[in-house]
C-alpha positions in Angstrom: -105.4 -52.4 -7.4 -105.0 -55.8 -5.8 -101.8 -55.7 -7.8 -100.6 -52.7 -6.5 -101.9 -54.0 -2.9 -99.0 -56.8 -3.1 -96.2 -54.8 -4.1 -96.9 -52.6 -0.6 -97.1 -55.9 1.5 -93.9 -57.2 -0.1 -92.0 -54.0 0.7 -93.4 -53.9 3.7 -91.9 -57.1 5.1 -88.6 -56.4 3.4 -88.5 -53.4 5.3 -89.1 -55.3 8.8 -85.3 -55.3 10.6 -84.2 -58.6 11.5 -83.3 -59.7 15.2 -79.6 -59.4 14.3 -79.2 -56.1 12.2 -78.2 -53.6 13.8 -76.5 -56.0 16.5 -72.6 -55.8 16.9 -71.7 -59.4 17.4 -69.0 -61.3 17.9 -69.5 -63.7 15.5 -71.5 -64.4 12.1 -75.3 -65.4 12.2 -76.1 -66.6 8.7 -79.7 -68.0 9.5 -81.3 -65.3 11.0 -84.5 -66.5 11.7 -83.2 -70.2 12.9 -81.0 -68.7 15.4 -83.1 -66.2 17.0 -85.9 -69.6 17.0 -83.4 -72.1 19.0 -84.0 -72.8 22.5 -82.5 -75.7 23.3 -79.1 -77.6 22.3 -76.3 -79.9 22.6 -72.7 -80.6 22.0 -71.4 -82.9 19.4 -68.1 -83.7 19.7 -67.9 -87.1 17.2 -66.1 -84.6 14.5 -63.2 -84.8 17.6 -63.2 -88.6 17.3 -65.5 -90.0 20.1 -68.4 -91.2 19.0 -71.8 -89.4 19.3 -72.9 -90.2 22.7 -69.4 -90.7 24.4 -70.5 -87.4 26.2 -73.4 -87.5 28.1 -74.3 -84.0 30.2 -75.6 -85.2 33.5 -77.4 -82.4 34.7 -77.0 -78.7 35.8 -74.0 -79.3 37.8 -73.4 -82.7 36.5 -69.8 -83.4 34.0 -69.0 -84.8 30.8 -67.3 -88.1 31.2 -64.3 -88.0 31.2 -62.0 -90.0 28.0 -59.9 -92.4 29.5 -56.2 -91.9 29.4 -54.2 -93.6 26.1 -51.4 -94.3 28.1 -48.8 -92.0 26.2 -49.1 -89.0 28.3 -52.9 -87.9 27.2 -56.0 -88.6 27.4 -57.5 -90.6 24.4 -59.1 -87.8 22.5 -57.5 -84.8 23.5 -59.5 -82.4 21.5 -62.7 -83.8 22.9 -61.5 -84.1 26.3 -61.0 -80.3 26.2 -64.1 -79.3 25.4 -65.9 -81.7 28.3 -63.5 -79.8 30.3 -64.5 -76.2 29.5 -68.7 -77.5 29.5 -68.1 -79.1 32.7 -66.6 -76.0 34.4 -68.8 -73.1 32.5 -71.3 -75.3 33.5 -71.5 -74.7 37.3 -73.7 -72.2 39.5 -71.4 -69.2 38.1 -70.0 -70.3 34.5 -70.2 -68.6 31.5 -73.2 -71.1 30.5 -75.7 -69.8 33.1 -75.5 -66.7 30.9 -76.7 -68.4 28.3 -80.4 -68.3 27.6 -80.5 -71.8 25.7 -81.0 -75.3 27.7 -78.2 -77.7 27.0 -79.4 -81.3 26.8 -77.7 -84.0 27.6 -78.1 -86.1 24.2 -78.0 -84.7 20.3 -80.6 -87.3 19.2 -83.2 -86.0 22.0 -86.7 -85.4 20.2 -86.7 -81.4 21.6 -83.3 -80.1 20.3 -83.0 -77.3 18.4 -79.8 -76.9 17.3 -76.1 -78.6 17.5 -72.6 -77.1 18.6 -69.8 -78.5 17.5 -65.9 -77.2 18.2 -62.8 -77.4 15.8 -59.4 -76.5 16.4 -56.5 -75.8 14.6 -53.0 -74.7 15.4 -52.0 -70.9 14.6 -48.7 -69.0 14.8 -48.3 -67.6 18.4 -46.2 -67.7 21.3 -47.0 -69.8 24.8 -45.2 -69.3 28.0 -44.4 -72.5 29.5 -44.3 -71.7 33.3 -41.3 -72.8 35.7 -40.7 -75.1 37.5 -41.7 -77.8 34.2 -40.9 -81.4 33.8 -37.7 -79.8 31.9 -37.0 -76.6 33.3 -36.4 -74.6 36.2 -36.8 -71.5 33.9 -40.0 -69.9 31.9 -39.9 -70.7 28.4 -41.4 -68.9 25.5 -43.5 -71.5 23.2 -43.7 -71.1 19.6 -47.0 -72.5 20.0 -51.1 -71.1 19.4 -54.3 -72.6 19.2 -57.6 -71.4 17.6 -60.9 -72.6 18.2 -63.5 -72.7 15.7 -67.3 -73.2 17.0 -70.3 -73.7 14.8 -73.9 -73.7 15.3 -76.3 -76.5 13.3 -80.1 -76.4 12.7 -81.1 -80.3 13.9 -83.4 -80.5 11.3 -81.4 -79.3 7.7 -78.2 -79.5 9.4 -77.0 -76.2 8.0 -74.7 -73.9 9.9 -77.1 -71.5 11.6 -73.7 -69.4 13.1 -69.9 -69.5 13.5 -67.3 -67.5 15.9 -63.8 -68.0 16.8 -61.6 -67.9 20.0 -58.3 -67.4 20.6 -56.3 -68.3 24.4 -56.8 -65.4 26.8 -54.7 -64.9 29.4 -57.0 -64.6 32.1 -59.1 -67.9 31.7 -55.6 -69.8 31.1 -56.7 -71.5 34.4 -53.4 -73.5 35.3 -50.2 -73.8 35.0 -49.0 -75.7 32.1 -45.7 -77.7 33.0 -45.2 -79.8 29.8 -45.8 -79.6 26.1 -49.0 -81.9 26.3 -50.4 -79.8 29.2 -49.8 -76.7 27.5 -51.4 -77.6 24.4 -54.7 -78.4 27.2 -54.5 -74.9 28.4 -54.4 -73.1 25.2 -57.4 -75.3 23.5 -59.5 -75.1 26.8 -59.1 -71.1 27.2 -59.6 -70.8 22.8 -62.9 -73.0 23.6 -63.5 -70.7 26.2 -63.4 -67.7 23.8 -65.4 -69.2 21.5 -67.8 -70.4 23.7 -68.0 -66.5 25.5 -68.9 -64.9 22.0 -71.5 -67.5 21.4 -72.8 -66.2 24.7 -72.9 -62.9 24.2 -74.3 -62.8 20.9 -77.3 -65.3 21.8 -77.8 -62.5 24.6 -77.6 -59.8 22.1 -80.2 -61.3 19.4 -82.8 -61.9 22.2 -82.8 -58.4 23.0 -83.5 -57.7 20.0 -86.7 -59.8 18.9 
């Protein structure tokens, strides 16, 4: 009887729906129950070659500092930079970042941090319009050019990725014209960040509807 008692309980909990089944997300929870637990966060960006610490969130409205120029036409760690950038701005009274229902903190090794994003990027096939008037030319030019960003979710404490999305450049958060190769590249990482970043969003808004 006690036996039989067990077996009920155990398919009883099996049966229980998780937070995210069901749920039509924009990217791929694989740790169910360590996603839907995170509340607060950070952003790592030593895989983009500044070291853990180089970017310190000041606050609600506060930036990232900024990576000081190399002197060849870009900033020091380009990759890096662009992410500050996109935190910085989705970070302000209307940003995408108000959305979300997770407090960012300003440092990774802070005692109360749940979890850790981090941002790659690659280059894909695509095409880029490189608006006139550029440093070159007086005429639009189509760009055989594409970025992709890759975002990832950490548990602090195993360090296993907790969830993963993608984003690609979207036209309307390009935010500026681009008028040379390096600037270009900018815009396309920043807006693919962006992407990223606004599926991370929604799906976090998605799971806690769904307890």
């Amino acid at each position: 009887m006690r036996l039989k008692l067990w077996v009920l309980v155990v398919l009883a909990c099996a049966a229980l729906p998780s937070a995210t089944a069901g749920a039509k997300l924009a990217g791929k929870v694989l740790d169910d129950s360590a996603f839907t637990k995170v509340k607060t966060y950070c952003v790592d960006t030593s895989n983009l070659g500044v070291a853990p610490g180089a970017w310190i969130y000041s606050g609600a409205n506060g930036p990232f500092n900024v990576v000081s120029p190399s002197g060849v036409g870009d900033v020091a760690h380009p990759e890096a930079f662009d992410v500050g950038e996109v935190m910085t701005r989705e970070s302000r009274p209307k940003g995408l970042l108000r959305k979300l229902p997770w407090k960012l903190d300003e440092s990774c090794s802070a005692a109360g941090v749940d979890a850790i994003v981090r941002f790659n990027f690659s280059l894909t096939a695509g095409v880029a319009i490189l608006r006139a008037p550029t440093e070159q030319s007086t005429q639009d030019q189509l760009i055989p050019r594409g970025w992709r960003a890759q975002l990832q979710v950490s548990a602090k404490t195993s360090s296993s990725v907790i969830y993963k999305t993608e984003g690609v450049p979207l036209g309307s958060n390009l935010g500026r014209t681009a008028i040379n190769q390096v600037d270009l590249d900018h815009t396309l990482r920043q807006s693919a960040a962006y992407g990223a970043l606004a599926a991370l969003v929604s799906d976090v808004r998605v799971v806690s509807k769904n307890p």
